[in-house]
Every structure is written in C-alpha cells, then in structure tokens.
C-alpha beads as a LAMMPS data file, in Angstrom:
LAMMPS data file: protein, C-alpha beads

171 atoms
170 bonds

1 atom types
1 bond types

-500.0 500.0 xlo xhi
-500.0 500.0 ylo yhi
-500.0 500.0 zlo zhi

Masses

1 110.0

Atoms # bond

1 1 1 228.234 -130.458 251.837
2 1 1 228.340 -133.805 253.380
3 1 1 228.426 -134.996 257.114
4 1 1 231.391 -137.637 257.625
5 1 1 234.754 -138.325 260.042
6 1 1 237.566 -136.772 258.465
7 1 1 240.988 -139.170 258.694
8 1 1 242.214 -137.237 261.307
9 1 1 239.359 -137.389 263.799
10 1 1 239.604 -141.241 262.639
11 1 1 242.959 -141.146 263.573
12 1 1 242.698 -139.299 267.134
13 1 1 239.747 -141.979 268.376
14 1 1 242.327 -144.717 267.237
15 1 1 245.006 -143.238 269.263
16 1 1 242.698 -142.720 272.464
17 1 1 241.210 -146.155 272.343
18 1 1 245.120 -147.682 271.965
19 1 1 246.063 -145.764 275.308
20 1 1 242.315 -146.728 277.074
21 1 1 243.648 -150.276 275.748
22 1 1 247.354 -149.763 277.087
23 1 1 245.955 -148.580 280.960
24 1 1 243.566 -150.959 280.966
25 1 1 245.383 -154.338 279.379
26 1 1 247.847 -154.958 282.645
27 1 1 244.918 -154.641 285.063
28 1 1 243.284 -157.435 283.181
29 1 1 245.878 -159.682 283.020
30 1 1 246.412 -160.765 287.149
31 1 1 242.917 -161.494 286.841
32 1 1 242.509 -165.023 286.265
33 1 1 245.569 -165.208 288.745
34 1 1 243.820 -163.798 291.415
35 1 1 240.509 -165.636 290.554
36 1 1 242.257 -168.802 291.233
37 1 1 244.035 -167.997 294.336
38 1 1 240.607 -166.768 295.696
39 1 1 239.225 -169.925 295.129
40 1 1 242.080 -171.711 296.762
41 1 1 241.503 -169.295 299.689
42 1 1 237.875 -170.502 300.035
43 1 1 238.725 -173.422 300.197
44 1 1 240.906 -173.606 302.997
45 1 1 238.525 -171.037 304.628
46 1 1 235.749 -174.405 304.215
47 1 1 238.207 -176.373 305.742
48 1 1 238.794 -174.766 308.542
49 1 1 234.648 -173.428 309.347
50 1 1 233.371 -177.009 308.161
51 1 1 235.518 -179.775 307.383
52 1 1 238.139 -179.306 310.200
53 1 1 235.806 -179.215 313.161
54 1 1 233.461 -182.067 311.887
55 1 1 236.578 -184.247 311.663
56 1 1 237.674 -183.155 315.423
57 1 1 234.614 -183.813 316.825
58 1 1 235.006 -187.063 315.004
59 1 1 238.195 -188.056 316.141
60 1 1 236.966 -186.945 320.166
61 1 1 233.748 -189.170 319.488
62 1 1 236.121 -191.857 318.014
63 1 1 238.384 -191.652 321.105
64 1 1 241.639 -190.184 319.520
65 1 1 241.640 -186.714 321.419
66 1 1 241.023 -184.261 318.159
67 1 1 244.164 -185.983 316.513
68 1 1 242.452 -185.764 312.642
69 1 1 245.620 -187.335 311.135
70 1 1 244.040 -191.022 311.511
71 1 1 241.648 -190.619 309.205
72 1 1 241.853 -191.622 305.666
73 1 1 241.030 -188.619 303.889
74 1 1 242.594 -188.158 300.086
75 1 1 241.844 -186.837 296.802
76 1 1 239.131 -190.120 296.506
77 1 1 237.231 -189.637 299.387
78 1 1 237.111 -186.244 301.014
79 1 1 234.400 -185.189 298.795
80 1 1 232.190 -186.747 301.374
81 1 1 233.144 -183.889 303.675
82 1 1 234.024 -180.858 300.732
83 1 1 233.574 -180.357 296.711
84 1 1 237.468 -179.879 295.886
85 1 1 238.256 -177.280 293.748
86 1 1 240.216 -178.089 290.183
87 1 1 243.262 -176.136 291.475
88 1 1 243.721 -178.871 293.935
89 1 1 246.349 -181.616 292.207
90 1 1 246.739 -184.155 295.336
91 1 1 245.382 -184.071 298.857
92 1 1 245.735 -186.347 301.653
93 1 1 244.467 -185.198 305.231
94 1 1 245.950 -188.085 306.965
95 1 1 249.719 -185.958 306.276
96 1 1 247.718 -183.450 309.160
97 1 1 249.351 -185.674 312.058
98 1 1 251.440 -182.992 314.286
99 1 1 249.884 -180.766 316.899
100 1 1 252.951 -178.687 317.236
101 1 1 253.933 -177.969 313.487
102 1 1 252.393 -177.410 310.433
103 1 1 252.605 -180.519 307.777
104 1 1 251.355 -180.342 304.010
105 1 1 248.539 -181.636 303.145
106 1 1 247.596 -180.620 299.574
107 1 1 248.883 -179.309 296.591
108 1 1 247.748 -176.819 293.781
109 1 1 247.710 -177.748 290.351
110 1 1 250.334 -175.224 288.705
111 1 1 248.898 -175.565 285.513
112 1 1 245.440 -174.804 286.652
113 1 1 246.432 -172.263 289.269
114 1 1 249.330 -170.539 287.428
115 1 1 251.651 -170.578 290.459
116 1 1 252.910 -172.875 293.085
117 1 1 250.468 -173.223 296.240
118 1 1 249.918 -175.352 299.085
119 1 1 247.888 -176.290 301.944
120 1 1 249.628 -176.899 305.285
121 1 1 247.708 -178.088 308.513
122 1 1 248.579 -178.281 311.969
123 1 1 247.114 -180.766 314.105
124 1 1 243.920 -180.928 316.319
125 1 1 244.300 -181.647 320.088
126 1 1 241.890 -182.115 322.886
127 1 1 241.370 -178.312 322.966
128 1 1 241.041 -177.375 319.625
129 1 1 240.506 -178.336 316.017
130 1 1 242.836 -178.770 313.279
131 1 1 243.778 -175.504 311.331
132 1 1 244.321 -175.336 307.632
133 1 1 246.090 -172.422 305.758
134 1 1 247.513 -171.240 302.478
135 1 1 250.906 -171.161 301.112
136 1 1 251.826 -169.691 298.366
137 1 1 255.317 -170.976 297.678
138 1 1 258.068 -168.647 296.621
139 1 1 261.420 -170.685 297.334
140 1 1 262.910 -174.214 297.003
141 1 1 263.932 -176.095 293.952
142 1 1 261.069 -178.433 293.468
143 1 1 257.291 -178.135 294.246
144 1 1 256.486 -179.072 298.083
145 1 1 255.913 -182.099 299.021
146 1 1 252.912 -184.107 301.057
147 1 1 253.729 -184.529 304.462
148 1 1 256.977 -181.978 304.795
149 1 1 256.417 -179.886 307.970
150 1 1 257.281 -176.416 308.762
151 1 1 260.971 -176.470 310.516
152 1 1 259.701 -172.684 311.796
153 1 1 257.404 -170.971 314.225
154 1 1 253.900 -171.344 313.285
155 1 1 253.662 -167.574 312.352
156 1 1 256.905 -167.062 310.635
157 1 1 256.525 -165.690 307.242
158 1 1 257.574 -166.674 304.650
159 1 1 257.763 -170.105 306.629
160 1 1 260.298 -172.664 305.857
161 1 1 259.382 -176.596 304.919
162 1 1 261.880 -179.827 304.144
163 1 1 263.723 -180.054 301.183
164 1 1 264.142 -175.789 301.009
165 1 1 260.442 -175.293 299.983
166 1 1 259.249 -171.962 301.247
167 1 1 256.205 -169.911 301.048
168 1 1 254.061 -166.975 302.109
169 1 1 251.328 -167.067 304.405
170 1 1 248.080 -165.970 302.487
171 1 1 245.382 -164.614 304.533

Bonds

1 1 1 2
2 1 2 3
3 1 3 4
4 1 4 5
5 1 5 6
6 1 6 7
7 1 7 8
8 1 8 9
9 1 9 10
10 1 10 11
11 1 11 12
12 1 12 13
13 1 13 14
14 1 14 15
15 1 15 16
16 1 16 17
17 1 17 18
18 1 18 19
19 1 19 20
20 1 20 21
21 1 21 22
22 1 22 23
23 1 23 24
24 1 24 25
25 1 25 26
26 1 26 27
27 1 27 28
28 1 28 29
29 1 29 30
30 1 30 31
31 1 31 32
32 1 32 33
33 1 33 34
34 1 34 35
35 1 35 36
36 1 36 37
37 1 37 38
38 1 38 39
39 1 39 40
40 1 40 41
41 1 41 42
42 1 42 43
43 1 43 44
44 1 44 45
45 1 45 46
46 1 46 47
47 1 47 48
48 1 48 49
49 1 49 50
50 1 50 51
51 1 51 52
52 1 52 53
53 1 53 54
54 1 54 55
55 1 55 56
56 1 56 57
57 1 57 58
58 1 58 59
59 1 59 60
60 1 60 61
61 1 61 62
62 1 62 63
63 1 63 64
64 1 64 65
65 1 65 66
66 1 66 67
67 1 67 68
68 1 68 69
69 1 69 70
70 1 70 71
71 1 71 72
72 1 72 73
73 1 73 74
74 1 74 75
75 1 75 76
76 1 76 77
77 1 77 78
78 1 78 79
79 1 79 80
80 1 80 81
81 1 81 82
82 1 82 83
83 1 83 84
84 1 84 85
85 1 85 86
86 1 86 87
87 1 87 88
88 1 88 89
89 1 89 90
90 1 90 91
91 1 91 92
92 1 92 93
93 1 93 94
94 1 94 95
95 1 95 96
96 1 96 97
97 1 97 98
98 1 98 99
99 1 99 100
100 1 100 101
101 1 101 102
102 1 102 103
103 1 103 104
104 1 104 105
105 1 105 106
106 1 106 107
107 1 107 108
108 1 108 109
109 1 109 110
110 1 110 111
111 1 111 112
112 1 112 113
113 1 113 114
114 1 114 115
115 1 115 116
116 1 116 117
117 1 117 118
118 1 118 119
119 1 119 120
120 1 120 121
121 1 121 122
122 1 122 123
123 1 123 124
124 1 124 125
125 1 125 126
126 1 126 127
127 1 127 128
128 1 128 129
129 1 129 130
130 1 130 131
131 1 131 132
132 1 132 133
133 1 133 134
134 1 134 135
135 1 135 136
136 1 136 137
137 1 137 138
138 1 138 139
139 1 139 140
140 1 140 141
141 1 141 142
142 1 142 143
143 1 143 144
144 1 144 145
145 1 145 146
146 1 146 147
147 1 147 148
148 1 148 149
149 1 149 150
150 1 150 151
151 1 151 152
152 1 152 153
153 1 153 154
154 1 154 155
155 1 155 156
156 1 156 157
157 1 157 158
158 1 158 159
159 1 159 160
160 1 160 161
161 1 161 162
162 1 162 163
163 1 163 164
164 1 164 165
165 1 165 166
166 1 166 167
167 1 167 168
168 1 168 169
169 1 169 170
170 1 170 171
C-alpha cells in the first residue's frame, strides 16, 4: 500500500490556506500606508526636538525674538538642518511667520505617501520655539496650500485652513 495525500486532504489544506490568506490579506494592505505616515510623523517629531529650537535660538542670537519665519529655509537648503524624507513634495519654513496661528509649511507627496498630508507650524516668540505638527487632510477641494493658516483655535480638530482645506491633527 502506498503513503500519499489523497485529493481531498489536498483539497482541505487549499481551503485553510485561502481563509489564513483571506484574514490575513486586509491586515497587510494599510501597511505601507501606515509606514509612510510614520515616517512623516518622525519627521515633524525632528522638527520640533532638533530643527525648531536650533532655528529659535538662531533667530534670538540673530536679534529677531524666536520669530523663525525670516529665515530662508526650502526644499534646497534645509538639509543643512534635517535629511527630508521622500514623502515631502515642497517645503518652505519661511511660510512659519505667525505666533498666534498655525501656517503651512510643507506638503506630502500624494503619490509617495498615498494620502493628502501636511505640515503646519506656528510661530516662535521670545518664550518659546516654533512648533511643527501633522495634518492629515480630509476636506477641501484641492491639496493645501504653502502659507494658508489655520482660521481655528490651535487645538481644534479637524482644524480648518484657507481655501476649505481641512485636516486631522495626527499625534
């Protein structure tokens, strides 16, 4: 007598590894999502620990009480201060010019980061450096724009921006 599968026990590993596949598939594919979004999160978390207070203290040596929004800082040469991620598509720190709301300064690359973020900052003062966080944007017609500020409280979420742009605060 010889040793083999029969086509039903064939059949019955196909069908468990399909349902493995089926339970398994949609976990997988948010992945690469979330990947990017994580790295967009670091990134504004460098801004804020590294790049944000060096270019306070900057602007206090500099005589421009911890106003950042003076210095030239785009996509060309902020990698002085910070590697930029390749989610990134355009950023320009100078936009960062208001101590009482918060202005965009960057955008995300939808292709490369599957979704719509951005980067809004709000102003340093003599007190304290400039902060930096993470939109994710999930209203408005067009992609924000550079330089639109928040028209809401600085907590509000989802907060609102010019031209109907909206997003929600990522932490």
């Amino acid at each position: 007598m010889k040793r083999a599968f029969t086509m039903i026990e064939l059949i019955f590993v196909i069908v468990i590894l399909g349902i493995l596949a089926a339970v398994a598939l949609p976990k997988f594919l948010g992945v690469s999502q979330q990947a990017h979004e994580g790295n967009l999160k670091s990134f504004v978390g460098t801004l804020n620990r590294t790049v944000g207070p060096t270019l306070w203290s900057k602007s206090i040596s500099e005589g421009h009480n911890g106003d950042v929004g003076y210095i030239n800082l785009d996509k060309n040469n902020i990698t002085k201060y910070v590697d930029l991620p390749k989610e990134i598509g355009d950023i320009n720190v100078s936009e960062c010019n208001e101590s009482n709301k918060f202005k965009i300064v960057a955008n995300a690359n939808k292709d490369v980061a599957g979704a719509d973020y951005f980067i809004a900052c709000r102003d340093g003062n003599a007190n304290q450096s400039p902060v930096f966080v993470l939109y994710k944007q999930t209203g408005g017609t067009t992609p924000a724009n550079l330089g639109d500020a928040n028209t809401t409280a600085y907590d509000a979420n989802p907060a609102k921006y010019n031209n109907d742009e909206e997003g929600t605060l990522l932490k």
